[in-house]
C-alpha positions, 0 to 999 in steps of 0.5 A: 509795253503797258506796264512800262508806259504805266510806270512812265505816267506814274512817275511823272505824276509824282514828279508833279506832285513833289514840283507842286508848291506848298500854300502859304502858312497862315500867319497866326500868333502860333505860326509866328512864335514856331518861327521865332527863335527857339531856347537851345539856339539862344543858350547856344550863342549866349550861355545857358544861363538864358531861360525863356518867359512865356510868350507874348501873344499881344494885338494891335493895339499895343503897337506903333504906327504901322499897325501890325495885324499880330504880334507874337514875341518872346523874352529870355531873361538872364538867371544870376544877371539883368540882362534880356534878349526879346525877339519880336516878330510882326505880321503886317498886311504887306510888305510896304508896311513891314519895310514902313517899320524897318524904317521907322527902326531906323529913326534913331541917334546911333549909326545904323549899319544896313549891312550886317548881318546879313539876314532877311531882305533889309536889315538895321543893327546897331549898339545903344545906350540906355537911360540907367547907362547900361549897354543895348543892342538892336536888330531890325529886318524884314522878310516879305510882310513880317518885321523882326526886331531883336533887342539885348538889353544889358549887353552890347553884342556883335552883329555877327552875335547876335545874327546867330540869333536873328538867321534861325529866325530868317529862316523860320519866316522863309518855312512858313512863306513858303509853307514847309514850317507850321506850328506844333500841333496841340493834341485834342484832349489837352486842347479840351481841357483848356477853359473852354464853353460860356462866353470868353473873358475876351478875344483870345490871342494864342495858345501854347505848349510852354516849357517849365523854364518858361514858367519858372520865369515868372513864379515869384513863389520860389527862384526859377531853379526851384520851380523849375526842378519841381515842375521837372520832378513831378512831370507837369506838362504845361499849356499857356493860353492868354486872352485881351480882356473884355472891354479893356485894351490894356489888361490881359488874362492868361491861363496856365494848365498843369497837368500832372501824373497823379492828384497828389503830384497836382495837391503837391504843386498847389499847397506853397502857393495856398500857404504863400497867399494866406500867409501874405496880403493882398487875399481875395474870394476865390468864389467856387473853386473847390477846397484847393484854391486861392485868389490874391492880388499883388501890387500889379496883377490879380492871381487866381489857382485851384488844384482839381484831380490831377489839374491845376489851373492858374488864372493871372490878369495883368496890364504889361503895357501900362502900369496896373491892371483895372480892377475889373480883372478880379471878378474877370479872373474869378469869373473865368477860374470858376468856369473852368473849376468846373469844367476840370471837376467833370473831366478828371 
């Protein structure tokens, strides 16, 4: 009779417990990108000729009326063409706001359709033309306190198109409302090889695994197969991380980590772009690097990278809402570059 009643209360009990809601998923610039739209879900809608960029984890200051609390967004650019496709996701303080923004979406010349697709709670999509005459499409929905704007620039696509890309997205959002999405977690001793320790070239804005296509994206040291297939053959893993610098509400600093199986793979991926820099112009005082590292500045960024052991760290300071960065982000690149030398020097 005790057994039986024990068992009872046992499986009440884990009946209560499975019933038990979840908390919320803080809304953090990681939580969002986990919920944005992943790259095998575009390249299955739009082809696999569609490679993702590094994320862009930016702050409030970037955004228009109403001001969100964080954004995270990313854009996949497609290789052998111009077209883009940005997937925006914004956390605003309620979701008076966040409707406040689909409104404001709707401001504009061309029909909006508030009825397809079907995705999030309100919804605008409709198809554009922009100034160079190329075709645009747009999507803007809401779900709770979060604002979603899709953009595809150089193609007019469907809605039912592109709410293949807007539903995972959706659905995402719903995960981390109701708690059953979170982001990855970054293991301990990748996180701690990340800069870290002295004070921060400013706030910091997200930090994340990204994948070699990513990267490939935005080295203009090769085209994107290239760099992607020798990120590939030599088995980096990769760790993106990007700060608003000190001071400035434009510029921003990102830190790309490489690791590599072996100091030969990293010496490898570091010596074209050494060559690259002393061969061009723009050269800079790399400051105290060590031996493998070079600093140059481009017509619109500043790009500081050492390779230590079987590290290299890649430091790149840029304003992607106004035309240059300030000058200040040199000594901000070197200054935050030597720190983290170091700090890998110690660690391999």
């Amino acid at each position: 009779m005790r057994a039986g009643l024990l068992a009872l209360l046992l499986l009440l009990a884990a009946g209560s417990a499975a019933a038990t809601p979840l908390a919320p998923t803080p809304l953090t610039a990681e939580a969002l990108l986990a919920a944005d739209v992943s790259a095998k879900t575009v390249q299955q809608v739009a082809g696999r000729n569609w490679w993702p960029e590094p994320p862009a984890f930016d702050t409030v200051v970037f955004q228009s009326d109403p001001q969100p609390k964080l954004t995270t967004g990313v854009t996949f650019e497609q290789l052998g063409g111009n077209a883009t496709i940005t997937a925006t996701l914004y956390a605003f303080r309620s979701s008076d706001q966040s409707t406040k923004f689909l409104l404001y979406a709707e401001l504009v010349g061309p029909p909006v359709d508030e009825q397809n697709p079907a995705v999030g709670e309100r919804r605008a999509y409709y198809r554009t033309t922009l100034p160079s005459g190329d075709p645009a499409t747009r999507l803007y929905f809401t779900r709770g306190r979060v604002g979603v704007s899709i953009e595809v620039n150089g193609e007019g696509w469907s809605a039912a198109k592109i709410g293949a890309i807007a539903q995972p997205i959706d659905t995402g959002i719903q995960g981390l409302l109701d708690g059953s999405l979170t982001p990855p977690a970054i293991g301990a001793a990748d996180l701690a090889h990340m800069p870290s320790g002295g004070a921060p070239p400013g706030p910091l804005l997200g930090t994340t695994a990204i994948s070699n296509e990513a990267w490939a994206t935005v080295d203009r040291d090769g085209t994107a197969v290239r760099v992607r297939d020798g990120l590939t053959k030599r088995g980096a893993k990769l760790l993106f991380r990007r700060y608003l610098r000190q001071g400035s509400p434009t510029d921003v600093i990102e830190t790309t980590l490489f690791t590599f199986p072996t100091a030969t793979s990293a010496s490898g991926w570091f010596a074209p772009f050494a060559a690259g820099v002393k061969q061009g112009k723009g050269l800079l005082d790399a400051g105290t690097t060590g031996p493998h590292s070079a600093y140059r500045q481009a017509r619109d960024n500043y790009e500081l990278r050492f390779a230590v052991g079987r590290y290299v760290g890649d430091v790149f300071c840029y304003a992607p809402f106004v035309t240059n960065p300030s000058a200040a982000c040199e000594a901000a690149v070197r200054k935050l570059a030597e720190r983290w030398y170091a700090q890998l020097a110690r660690a391999r």
